[in-house]
Each structure stands twice: as structure tokens, then as C-alpha cells.
C-alpha positions, -999 to +999 in steps of 0.1 A: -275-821-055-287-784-065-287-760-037-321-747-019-307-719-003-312-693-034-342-673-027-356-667-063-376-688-070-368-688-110-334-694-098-346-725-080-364-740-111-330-748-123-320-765-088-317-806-087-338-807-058-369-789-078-364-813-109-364-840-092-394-831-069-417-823-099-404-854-116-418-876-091-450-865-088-452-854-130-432-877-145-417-863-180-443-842-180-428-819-148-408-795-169-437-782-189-455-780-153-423-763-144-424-740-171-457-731-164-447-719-129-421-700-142-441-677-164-465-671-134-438-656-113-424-640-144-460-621-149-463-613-112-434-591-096-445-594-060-439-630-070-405-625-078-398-616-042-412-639-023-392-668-009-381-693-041-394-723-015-423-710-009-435-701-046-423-741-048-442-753-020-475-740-032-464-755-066-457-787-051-496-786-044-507-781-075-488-806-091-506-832-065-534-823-071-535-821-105-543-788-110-525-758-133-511-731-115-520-703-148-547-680-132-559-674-165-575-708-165-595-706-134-582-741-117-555-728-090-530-698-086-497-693-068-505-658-048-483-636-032-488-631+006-460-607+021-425-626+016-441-661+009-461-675-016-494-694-007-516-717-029-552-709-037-575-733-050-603-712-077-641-720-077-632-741-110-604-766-095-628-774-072-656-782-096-628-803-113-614-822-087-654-831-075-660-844-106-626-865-115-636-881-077-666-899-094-688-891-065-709-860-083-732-862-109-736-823-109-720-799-091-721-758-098-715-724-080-724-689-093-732-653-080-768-644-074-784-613-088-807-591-072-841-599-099-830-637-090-834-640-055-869-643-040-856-657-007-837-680+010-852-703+039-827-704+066-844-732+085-849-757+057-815-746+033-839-736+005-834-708-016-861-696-037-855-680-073-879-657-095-897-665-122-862-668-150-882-643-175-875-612-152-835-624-148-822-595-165-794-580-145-772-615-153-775-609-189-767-569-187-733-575-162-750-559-137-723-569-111-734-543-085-768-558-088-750-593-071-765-599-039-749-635-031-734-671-040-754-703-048-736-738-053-758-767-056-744-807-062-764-836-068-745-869-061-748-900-082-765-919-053-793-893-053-780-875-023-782-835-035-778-800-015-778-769-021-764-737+001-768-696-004-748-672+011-753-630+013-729-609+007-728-597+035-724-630+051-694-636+028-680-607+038-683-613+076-667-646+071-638-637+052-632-609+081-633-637+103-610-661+088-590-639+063-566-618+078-560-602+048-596-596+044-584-559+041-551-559+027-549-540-003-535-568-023-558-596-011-577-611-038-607-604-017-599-570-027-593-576-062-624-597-066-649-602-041-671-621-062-645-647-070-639-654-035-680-655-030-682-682-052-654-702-036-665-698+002-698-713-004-688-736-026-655-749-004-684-749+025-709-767+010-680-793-003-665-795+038-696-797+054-719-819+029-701-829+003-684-863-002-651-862-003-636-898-004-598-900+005-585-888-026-575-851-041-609-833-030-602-844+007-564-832+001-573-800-017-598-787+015-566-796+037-541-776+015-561-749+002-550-714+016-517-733+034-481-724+026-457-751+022-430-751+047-394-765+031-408-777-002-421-802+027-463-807+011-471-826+054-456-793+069-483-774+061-492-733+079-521-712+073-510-677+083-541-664+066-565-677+094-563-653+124-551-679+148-519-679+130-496-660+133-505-624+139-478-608+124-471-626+092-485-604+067-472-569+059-493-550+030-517-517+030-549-518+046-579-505+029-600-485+053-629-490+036-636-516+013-650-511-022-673-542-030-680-524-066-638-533-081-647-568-093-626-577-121-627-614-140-620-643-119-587-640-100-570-625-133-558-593-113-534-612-091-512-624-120-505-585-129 
């Protein structure tokens, strides 16, 4: 039986233990899976030194779920947190796993511009939109014109609900329940807007949403976690702040710049 105990995790990829892990839950298909992970952590050098185990626990996740671990495709990402690796589920993997539950009939999430918005109604959950023939700042990639996140889902027994959130709201949840919130290297830095998206949709999905007892239920539970052991039931979540206060070690940015918004979690794989 391959050995664990080498930290890198490319090193690890050629380990017993990993192949027959992914081999399990893939079937022959596992080494192209593998593969896959592989090239993430060869694009990323903080990748490259965090803990082999780690980078394999949050691809154990993935895998699971169903979901592939390239950034670039907007379903999940492996990202670098200090020494360990944690697994983030994108705005996308969400929508997917929603719909392969056979719950939704439609299900969506997208940033809201400023010539969009008329209001939101806090007291019924309504949001209110323009007339669509003054939408322009969409259309012109105004992103400094974005002044929150929609998601809507309609599900095939009629049930539908829809949820807004403000920036600023966003914001004052992440700093709640991020603690890198304002670490230079958090992809709430990198792209706020990505993040926007996710938190109302994840929220809208936890607190109305039907989630059955299959990946969607197991993707809320694992989102964010790091994988202790290559052991998926041994889950942590350093990121929330009543973790561990000392886990994560990066730069903090004094003030934060809500105007670097780059495509959707595409900066993290650099």
C-alpha cells in the first residue's frame, strides 16, 4: 500500500491509497479525474505547498459530488487556504447539482445592476426591477454599477422563491463568517461578485430550497470544509470564525477594493 506521509500532493497522486480512493467512488474514470487535479495544483503554486492530503481531501469532495475541480469551468475549485487546501463549491455546481436532484424546474442567480433595481421589499421577499428597456449598465460591463445578487428557483410542484441581497449585506456576511474575508488571497478579494452570487444563492438553497438526501444536501454540508485524513465524515471549517482562530496565515488588506472583480473564480488558479 502507497505511503500517505509525502506532503506533495502531486507526489500523492501516484500513492496506492489515492488510486484506489478515486477508483471507488469514479470507477475507470478516476485517473482522468485525477489528472484533472493534478493540472490544478500544477497551475497554482500556493497549491503546490499545501498539505498533499488536504489538496486530496477537498478532491475527494468533488469526486462525490460529481463535480470538476477545473476553475475554469465554473462547477467547483480546490483553493489554497494557508498550509491546507479547502474545497469551494462555484455559483454553477450549485445550479447543477439543483437540477440533476429533479426537484427544480428553474433555478438562476446573477448580480444586480444599479438601472435594474427599483427596490426590494424586505417584509414580503419581493424585489422589484425596472422597466428592462433602461437596463443598460449589464450590457456595457458596468461592474461598478453592481449593487447586489438575485437568485430566484421555481420548483416542479409550483413552490417558487426568490431572495436579494445588497452589497453591502454580502459584505457584512462574509466579515461575519469568512475569516479570510480580508486576507489578500481570499477569493473574496479576488472576486467579490463571484462570491455575491454564491451567498445568496447557497442561502436561498439552505433556508428554502429542497434539498432531498442526495448531493445538494451533501454539497451545503461540505462546501467551505477541509477534509481531515482523506477521511470525506471528518469534516473542519476553519474559515468560519468559531474555528479555529489561528489557522490562517496570509496578508490582510486594510481596506478592501470592491472595484478588482475579475471573471468567476479564474484568479485563484494563477
Amino acid at each position: 500500500m502507497g505511503s500517505l506521509q509525502v506532503l506533495n500532493a502531486r507526489d500523492l497522486a501516484k500513492s496506492e491509497s489515492i488510486q484506489n480512493k478515486f477508483k471507488d467512488i469514479l470507477g475507470e474514470n478516476h485517473k482522468y479525474f485525477i489528472q484533472s487535479v493534478i493540472n490544478s495544483v500544477s497551475m497554482n503554486k500556493k497549491l503546490l505547498l499545501c498539505d498533499g492530503k488536504s489538496v486530496w481531501g477537498a478532491a475527494m469532495n468533488a469526486a462525490v459530488l460529481g463535480l470538476p475541480v477545473d476553475s475554469n469551468l465554473g462547477y467547483s475549485a480546490i483553493i489554497p487556504y494557508g498550509q491546507k487546501a479547502q474545497f469551494q463549491i462555484m455559483t454553477k455546481g450549485y445550479i447543477q447539482l439543483a437540477i440533476d436532484s429533479g426537484f427544480y424546474k428553474n433555478i438562476h442567480a446573477t448580480e444586480i445592476y444599479e438601472d435594474e433595481l427599483l427596490y426590494h421589499d424586505y417584509v414580503k421577499g419581493k424585489t422589484y426591477f425596472t422597466d428592462q428597456e433602461t437596463w443598460k449598465q449589464r450590457q456595457a460591463g458596468e461592474v461598478k454599477k453592481i449593487v447586489g445578487y438575485y437568485s430566484y428557483f421555481e420548483l416542479l410542484n409550483g413552490f417558487h422563491k426568490e431572495m436579494y441581497m445588497s452589497k453591502s449585506e454580502v459584505r457584512i456576511h462574509a466579515k461575519i463568517y469568512s475569516k479570510s474575508f480580508n486576507f489578500k488571497d481570499s477569493v473574496w478579494q479576488s472576486n467579490f461578485d463571484a462570491m455575491g452570487k454564491k451567498t445568496v444563492l447557497k442561502s436561498i438553497l439552505r433556508n428554502f430550497g429542497k434539498l432531498g438526501k442526495g448531493s445538494l444536501q451533501k454539497a451545503l454540508e461540505v462546501d467551505q470544509g477541509f477534509v481531515e485524513d482523506l477521511d470525506d465524515s471528518n469534516i473542519n471549517y476553519y474559515d468560519n470564525p468559531s474555528s479555529q482562530d489561528d489557522f490562517i496565515q496570509g496578508e490582510v488588506v486594510e481596506e478592501f477594493d470592491e472595484n478588482n472583480l475579475d471573471d468567476e473564480f479564474k484568479t485563484t488558479t494563477n
